[in-house]
C-alpha positions as CSV (number, residue, x, y, z in Angstrom):
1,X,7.6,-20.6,-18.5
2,X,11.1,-21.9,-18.0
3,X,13.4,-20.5,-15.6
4,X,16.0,-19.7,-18.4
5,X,13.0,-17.9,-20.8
6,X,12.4,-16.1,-17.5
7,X,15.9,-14.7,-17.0
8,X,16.1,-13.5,-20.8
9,X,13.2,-11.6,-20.2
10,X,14.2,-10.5,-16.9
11,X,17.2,-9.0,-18.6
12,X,15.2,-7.9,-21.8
13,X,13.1,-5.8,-19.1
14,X,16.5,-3.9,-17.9
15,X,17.8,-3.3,-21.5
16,X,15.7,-4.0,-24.4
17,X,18.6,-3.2,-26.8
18,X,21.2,-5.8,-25.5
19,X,22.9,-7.3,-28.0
20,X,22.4,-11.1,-28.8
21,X,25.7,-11.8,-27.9
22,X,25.3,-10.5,-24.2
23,X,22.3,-11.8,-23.4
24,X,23.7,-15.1,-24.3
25,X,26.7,-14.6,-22.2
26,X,24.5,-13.4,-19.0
27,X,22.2,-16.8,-19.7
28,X,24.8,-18.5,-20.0
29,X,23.6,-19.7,-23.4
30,X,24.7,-19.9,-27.2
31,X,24.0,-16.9,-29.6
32,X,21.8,-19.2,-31.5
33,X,19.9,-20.7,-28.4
34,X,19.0,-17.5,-26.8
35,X,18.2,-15.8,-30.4
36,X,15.7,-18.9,-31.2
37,X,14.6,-18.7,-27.5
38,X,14.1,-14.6,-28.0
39,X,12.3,-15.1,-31.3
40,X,9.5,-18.0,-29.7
41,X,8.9,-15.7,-26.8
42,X,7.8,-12.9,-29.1
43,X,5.7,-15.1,-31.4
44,X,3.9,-16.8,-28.3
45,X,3.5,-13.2,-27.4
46,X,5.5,-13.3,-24.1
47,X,7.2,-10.5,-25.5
48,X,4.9,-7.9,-27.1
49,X,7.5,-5.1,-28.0
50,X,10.1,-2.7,-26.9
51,X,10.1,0.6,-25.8
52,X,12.4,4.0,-25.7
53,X,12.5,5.0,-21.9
54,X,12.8,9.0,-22.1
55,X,12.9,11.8,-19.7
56,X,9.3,13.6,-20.1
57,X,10.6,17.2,-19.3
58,X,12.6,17.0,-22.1
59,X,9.8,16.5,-24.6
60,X,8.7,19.1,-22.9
61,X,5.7,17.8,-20.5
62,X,6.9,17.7,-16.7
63,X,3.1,17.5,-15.2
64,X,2.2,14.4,-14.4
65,X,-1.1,13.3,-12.3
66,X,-3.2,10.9,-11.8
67,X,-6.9,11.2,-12.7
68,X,-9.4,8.7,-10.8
69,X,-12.7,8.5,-13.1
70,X,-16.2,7.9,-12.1
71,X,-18.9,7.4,-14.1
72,X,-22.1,9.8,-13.7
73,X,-24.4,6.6,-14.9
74,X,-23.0,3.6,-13.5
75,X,-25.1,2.1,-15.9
76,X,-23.5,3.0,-18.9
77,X,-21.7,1.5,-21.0
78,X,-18.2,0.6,-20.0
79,X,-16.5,1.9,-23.2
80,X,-14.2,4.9,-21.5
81,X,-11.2,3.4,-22.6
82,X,-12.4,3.7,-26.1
83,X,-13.5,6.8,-25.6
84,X,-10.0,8.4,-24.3
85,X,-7.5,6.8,-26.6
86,X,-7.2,9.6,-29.0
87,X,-5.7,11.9,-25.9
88,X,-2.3,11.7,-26.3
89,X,-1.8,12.7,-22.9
90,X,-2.7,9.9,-21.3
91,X,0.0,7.4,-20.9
92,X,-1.7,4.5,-19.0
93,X,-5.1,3.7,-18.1
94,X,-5.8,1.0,-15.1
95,X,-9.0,-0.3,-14.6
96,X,-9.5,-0.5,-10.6
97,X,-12.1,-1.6,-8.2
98,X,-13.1,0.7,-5.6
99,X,-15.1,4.0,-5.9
100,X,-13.7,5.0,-9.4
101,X,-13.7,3.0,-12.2
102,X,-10.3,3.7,-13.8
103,X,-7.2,5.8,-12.6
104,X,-5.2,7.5,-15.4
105,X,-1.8,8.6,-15.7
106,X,-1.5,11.3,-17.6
107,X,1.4,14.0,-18.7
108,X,1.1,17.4,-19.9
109,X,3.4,20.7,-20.1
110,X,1.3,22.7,-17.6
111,X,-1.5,23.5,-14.9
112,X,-3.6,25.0,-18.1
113,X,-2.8,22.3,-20.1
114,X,-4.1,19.7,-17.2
115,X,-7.0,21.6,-16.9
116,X,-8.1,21.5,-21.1
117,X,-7.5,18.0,-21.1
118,X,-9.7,17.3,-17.7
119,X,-12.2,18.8,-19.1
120,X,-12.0,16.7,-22.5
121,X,-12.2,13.9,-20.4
122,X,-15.4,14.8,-18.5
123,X,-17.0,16.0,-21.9
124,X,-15.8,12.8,-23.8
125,X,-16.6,10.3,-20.8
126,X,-19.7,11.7,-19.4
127,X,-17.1,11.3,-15.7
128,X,-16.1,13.3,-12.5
129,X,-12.9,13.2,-11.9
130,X,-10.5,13.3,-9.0
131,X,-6.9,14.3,-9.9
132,X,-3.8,14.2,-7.9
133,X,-0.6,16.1,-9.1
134,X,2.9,14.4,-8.7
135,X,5.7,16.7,-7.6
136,X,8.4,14.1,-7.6
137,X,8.5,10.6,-9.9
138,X,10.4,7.8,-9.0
139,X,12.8,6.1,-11.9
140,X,10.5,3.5,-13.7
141,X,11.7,0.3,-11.5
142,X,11.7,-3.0,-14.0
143,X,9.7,-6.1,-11.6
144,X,10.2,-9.4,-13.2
145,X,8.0,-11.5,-11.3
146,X,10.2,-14.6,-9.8
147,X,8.6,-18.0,-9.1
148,X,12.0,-18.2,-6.8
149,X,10.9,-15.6,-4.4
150,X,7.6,-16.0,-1.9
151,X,6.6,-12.5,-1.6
152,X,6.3,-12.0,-5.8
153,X,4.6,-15.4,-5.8
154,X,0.8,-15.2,-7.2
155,X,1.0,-11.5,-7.4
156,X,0.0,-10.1,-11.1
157,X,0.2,-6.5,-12.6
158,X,-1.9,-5.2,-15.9
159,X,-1.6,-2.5,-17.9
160,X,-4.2,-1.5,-20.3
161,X,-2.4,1.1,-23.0
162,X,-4.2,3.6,-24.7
């Protein structure tokens, strides 16, 4: 990727709704070079969307934890994702190495309400669970990984959505 395809996204990442005409400015591009550049990286699929950021006790859900998983049968099939993404609940679902299998972040408007749905997910996924409450979230911090700096270099983060 070019170094100037990196900063738009870079800055995309921060504000998702800046106009063309910033962006261009902060590139230090024309309108038209940064709007053609903008539109390539979201057919090549560098760029898969934007999103609203919101504050989640204000839709009214101001639990969030993390759920490890583990599979009761290690030998079955490896599907969980699948199996989970009707919860609306759960907000991200990593797939990690280690003892469990996958570690979910989920949101819901109370200890009951974390409870139902930990229990849908052991029903559903044929899982145990291990589930760690978070009493204080950190602002959602945009990384742009920088070819520039040595301690970003080779490092790599994925998200699976459900």
């Amino acid at each position: 990727m070019e170094e100037i395809d990196r900063k738009i996204v870079s800055l995309l990442a921060r504000n998702g709704r800046m106009s063309f005409t910033e962006l261009a400015r902060q590139a230090g591009l024309s309108v038209s070079a940064v709007h053609q550049r903008v539109r390539r990286l979201e057919q090549d699929g560098v760029i898969k969307g934007y999103a609203a950021m919101f504050n989640p006790e204000d839709l009214g859900l101001p639990l969030t934890a993390f759920v490890s998983i583990k599979p009761f049968d290690a030998a079955a099939p490896d599907d969980l994702p699948q199996r989970l993404e009707h919860l609306a609940a759960i907000e991200a679902c990593h797939s990690v190495a280690g003892d469990e299998n996958y570690i979910l972040k989920v949101r819901v408007s109370s200890p009951a309400a974390l409870e139902e749905l930990l229990n849908q997910i052991r029903t559903l996924g044929g899982v145990s669970t291990r589930t760690t409450v978070v009493r204080v979230e950190t602002p959602p911090r945009v990384r742009i990984l920088d070819n520039s700096s040595s301690s970003a270099a080779g490092e790599e983060t994925r998200t699976l959505r459900m």
